[in-house]
C-alpha positions as CSV (number, residue, x, y, z in Angstrom):
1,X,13.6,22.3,-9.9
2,X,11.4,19.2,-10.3
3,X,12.5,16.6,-7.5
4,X,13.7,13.5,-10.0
5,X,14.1,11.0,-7.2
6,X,10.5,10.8,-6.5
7,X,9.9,11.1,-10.8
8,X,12.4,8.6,-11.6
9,X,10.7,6.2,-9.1
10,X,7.4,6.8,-10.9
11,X,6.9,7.5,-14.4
12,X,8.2,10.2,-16.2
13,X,5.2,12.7,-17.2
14,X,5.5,14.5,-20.4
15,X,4.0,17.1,-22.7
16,X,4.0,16.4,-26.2
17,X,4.1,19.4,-28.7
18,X,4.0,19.0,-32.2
19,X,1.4,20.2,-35.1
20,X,1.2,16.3,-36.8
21,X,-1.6,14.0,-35.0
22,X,-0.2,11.0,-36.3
23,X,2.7,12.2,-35.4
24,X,2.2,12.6,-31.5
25,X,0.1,9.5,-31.3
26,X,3.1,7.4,-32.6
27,X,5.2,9.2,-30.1
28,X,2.5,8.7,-27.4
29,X,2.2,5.4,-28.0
30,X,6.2,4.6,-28.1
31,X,6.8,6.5,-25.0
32,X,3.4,5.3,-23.3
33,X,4.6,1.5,-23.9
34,X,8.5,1.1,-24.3
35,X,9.6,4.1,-22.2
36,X,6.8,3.8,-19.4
37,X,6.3,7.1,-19.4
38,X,2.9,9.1,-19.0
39,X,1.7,12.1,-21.8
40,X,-0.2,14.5,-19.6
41,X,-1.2,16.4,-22.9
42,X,-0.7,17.1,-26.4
43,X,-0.2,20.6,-28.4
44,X,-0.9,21.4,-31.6
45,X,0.9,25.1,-31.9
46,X,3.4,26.9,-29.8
47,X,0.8,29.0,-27.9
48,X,-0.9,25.5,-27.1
49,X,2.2,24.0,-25.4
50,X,3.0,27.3,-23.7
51,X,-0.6,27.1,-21.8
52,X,-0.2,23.5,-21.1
53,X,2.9,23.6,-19.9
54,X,1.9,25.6,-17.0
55,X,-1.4,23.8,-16.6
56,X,0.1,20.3,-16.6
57,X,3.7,21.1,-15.1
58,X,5.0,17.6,-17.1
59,X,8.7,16.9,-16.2
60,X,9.8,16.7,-19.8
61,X,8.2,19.2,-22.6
62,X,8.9,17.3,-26.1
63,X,8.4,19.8,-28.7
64,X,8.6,20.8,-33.1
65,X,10.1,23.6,-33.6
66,X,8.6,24.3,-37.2
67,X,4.9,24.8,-35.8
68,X,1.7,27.0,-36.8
69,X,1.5,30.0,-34.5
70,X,4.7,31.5,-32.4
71,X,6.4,28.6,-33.2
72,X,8.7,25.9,-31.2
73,X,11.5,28.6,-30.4
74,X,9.3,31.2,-29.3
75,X,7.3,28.8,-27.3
76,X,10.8,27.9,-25.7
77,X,12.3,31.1,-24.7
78,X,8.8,32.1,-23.0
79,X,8.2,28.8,-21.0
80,X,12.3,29.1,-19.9
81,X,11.4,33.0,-19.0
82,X,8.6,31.8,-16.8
83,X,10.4,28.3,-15.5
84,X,13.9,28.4,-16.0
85,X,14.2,24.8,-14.7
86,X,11.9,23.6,-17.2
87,X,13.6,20.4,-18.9
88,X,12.9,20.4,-22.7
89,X,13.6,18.3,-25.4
90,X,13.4,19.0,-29.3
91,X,12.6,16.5,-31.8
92,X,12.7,18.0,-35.3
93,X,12.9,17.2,-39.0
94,X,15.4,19.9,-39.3
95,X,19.1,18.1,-39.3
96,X,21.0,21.4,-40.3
97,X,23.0,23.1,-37.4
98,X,20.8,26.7,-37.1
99,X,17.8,24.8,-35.2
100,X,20.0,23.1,-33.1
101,X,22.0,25.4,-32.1
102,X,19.3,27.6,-31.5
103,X,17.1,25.9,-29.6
104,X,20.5,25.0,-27.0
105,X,21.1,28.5,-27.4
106,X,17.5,29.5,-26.3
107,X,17.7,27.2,-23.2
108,X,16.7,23.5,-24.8
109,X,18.1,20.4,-23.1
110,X,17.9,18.0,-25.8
111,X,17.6,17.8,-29.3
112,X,16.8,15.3,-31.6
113,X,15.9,14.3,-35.3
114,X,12.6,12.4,-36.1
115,X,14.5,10.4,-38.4
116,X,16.3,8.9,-35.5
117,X,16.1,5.5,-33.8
118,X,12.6,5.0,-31.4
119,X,15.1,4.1,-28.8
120,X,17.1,7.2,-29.3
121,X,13.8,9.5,-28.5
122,X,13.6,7.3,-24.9
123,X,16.7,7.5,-24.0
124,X,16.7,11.6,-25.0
125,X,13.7,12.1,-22.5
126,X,14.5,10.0,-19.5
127,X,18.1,12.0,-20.1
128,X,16.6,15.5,-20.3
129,X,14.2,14.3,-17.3
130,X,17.4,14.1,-15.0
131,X,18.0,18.0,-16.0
132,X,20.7,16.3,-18.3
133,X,21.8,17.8,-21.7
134,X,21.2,14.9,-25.1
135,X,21.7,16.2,-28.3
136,X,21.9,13.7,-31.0
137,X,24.9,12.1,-32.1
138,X,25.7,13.1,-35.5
139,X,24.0,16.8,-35.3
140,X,26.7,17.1,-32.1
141,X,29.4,16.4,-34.6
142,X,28.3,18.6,-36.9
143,X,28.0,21.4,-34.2
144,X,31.4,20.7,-32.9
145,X,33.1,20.7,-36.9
146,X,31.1,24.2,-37.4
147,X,32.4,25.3,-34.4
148,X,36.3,24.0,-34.8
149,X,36.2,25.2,-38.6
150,X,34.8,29.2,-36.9
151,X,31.7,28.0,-40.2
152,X,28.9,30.3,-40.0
153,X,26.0,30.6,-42.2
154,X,24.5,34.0,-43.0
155,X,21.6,33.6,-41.3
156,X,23.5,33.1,-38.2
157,X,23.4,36.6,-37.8
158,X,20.9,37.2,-37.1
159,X,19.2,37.5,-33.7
160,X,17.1,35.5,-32.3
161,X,13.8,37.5,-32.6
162,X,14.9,38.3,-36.3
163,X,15.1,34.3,-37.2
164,X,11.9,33.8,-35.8
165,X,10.4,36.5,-38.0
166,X,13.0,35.8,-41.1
167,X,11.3,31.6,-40.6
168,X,7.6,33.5,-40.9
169,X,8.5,35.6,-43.7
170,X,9.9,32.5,-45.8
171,X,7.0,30.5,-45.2
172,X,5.2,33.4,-46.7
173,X,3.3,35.5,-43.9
174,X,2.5,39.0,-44.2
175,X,4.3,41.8,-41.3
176,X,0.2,41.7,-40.1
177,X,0.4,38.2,-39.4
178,X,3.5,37.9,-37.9
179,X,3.1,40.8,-35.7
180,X,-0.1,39.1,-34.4
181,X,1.9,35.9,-34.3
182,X,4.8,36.9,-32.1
183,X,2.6,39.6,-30.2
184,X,4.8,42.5,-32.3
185,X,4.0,45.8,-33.5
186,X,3.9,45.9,-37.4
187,X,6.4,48.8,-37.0
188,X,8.0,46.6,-35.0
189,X,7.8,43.7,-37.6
190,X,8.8,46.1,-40.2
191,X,12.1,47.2,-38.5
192,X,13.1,43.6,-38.1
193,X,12.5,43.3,-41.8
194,X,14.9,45.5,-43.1
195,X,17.4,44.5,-40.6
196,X,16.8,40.8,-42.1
197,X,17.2,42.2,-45.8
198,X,20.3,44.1,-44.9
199,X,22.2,41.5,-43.1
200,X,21.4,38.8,-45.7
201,X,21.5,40.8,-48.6
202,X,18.4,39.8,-49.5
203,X,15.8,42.3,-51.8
204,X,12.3,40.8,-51.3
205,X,10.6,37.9,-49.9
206,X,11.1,35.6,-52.3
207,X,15.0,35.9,-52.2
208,X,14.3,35.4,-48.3
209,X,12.5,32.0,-48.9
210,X,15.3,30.6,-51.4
211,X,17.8,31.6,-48.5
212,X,16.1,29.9,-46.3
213,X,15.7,26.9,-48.7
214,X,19.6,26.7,-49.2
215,X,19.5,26.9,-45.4
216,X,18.1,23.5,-45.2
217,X,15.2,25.6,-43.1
218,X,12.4,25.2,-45.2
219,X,10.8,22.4,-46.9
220,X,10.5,21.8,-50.7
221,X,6.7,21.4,-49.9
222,X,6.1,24.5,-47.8
């Protein structure tokens, strides 16, 4: 693990991920100036901020999870496979509770919507610096009714492999691109499909996009 004393003294270095330049240069700028912080780098796609990572070895990776390429999740679970200690904070426009708990499940420290206070996102990363857990306020309370309640949504059955693929196939990709995507057979690709299909009832892809709609997982726009 990453020796916090000497960070804390210093500045905090981070990695900003996210497919939106306006975007990161608002966050650079915020976490440049208010937070006294230092962005090593920015990504523009999960396979981007994977690479970087490793290159730049930031104490705090701050990362989308909706992305072109692998995506935020997939980019997660292979940085964690290579670093467990790594300390990562989401900061998505997805306020539903399948990201969330997702991205926790799949080793995240942090996460936090973009609709949230600019103070919020400074406190979240000199939190998740200290190897410390922050995950929003009211998306925490909505985790902890789901949980209480025993709620789960259909498409929290599926694994974790199949939502990254069932997230591709709703936003339209072909079983070629996503098995080039998520470095995948298109056998492979294929099975996961008709696992997908049969666990959420679903026929084609278009009934897979309107689930994921409902889902709050998609945008109107994509």
């Amino acid at each position: 693990m990453k020796d916090m004393t000497q960070a804390e003294s210093a500045s905090t270095t981070v990695l900003l991920a996210d497919d939106h330049a306006i975007v990161r240069m608002g966050f650079r700028l915020l976490l440049e100036t208010e937070g006294k912080c230092r962005v090593l780098g920015e990504a523009d796609t999960g396979e981007e901020a994977c690479s970087l990572y490793f290159k730049l070895n930031p104490d705090v990776l701050v990362i989308d999870i909706a992305m072109p390429g692998m995506g935020g999740l997939e980019a997660i679970s292979r940085i964690l496979a290579r670093d467990p200690a790594a300390r990562i904070l989401v900061l998505s426009a997805h306020e539903d509770t399948s990201y969330p708990r997702r991205a926790i499940k799949a080793g995240a420290l942090g996460y936090l919507s973009k609709r949230g206070a600019p103070a919020e996102l400074l406190q979240a990363v000199n939190v998740v610096a200290r190897g410390v857990s922050y995950v929003e306020p009211g998306i925490a309370q909505k985790l902890a009714v789901q949980a209480s309640k025993g709620a789960q949504s259909p498409v929290d059955m599926l694994s974790e492999r199949e939502f990254e693929v069932f997230l591709h196939l709703a936003a339209g990709k072909s079983v070629a691109q996503i098995a080039e995507l998520l470095s995948l057979s298109p056998r492979t690709v294929g099975t996961h499909l008709y696992n997908i299909k049969q666990k959420l009832n679903a026929q084609n892809a278009a009934e897979l996009t309107l689930i994921a709609l409902r889902a709050g997982l998609l945008s109107e726009g994509m």
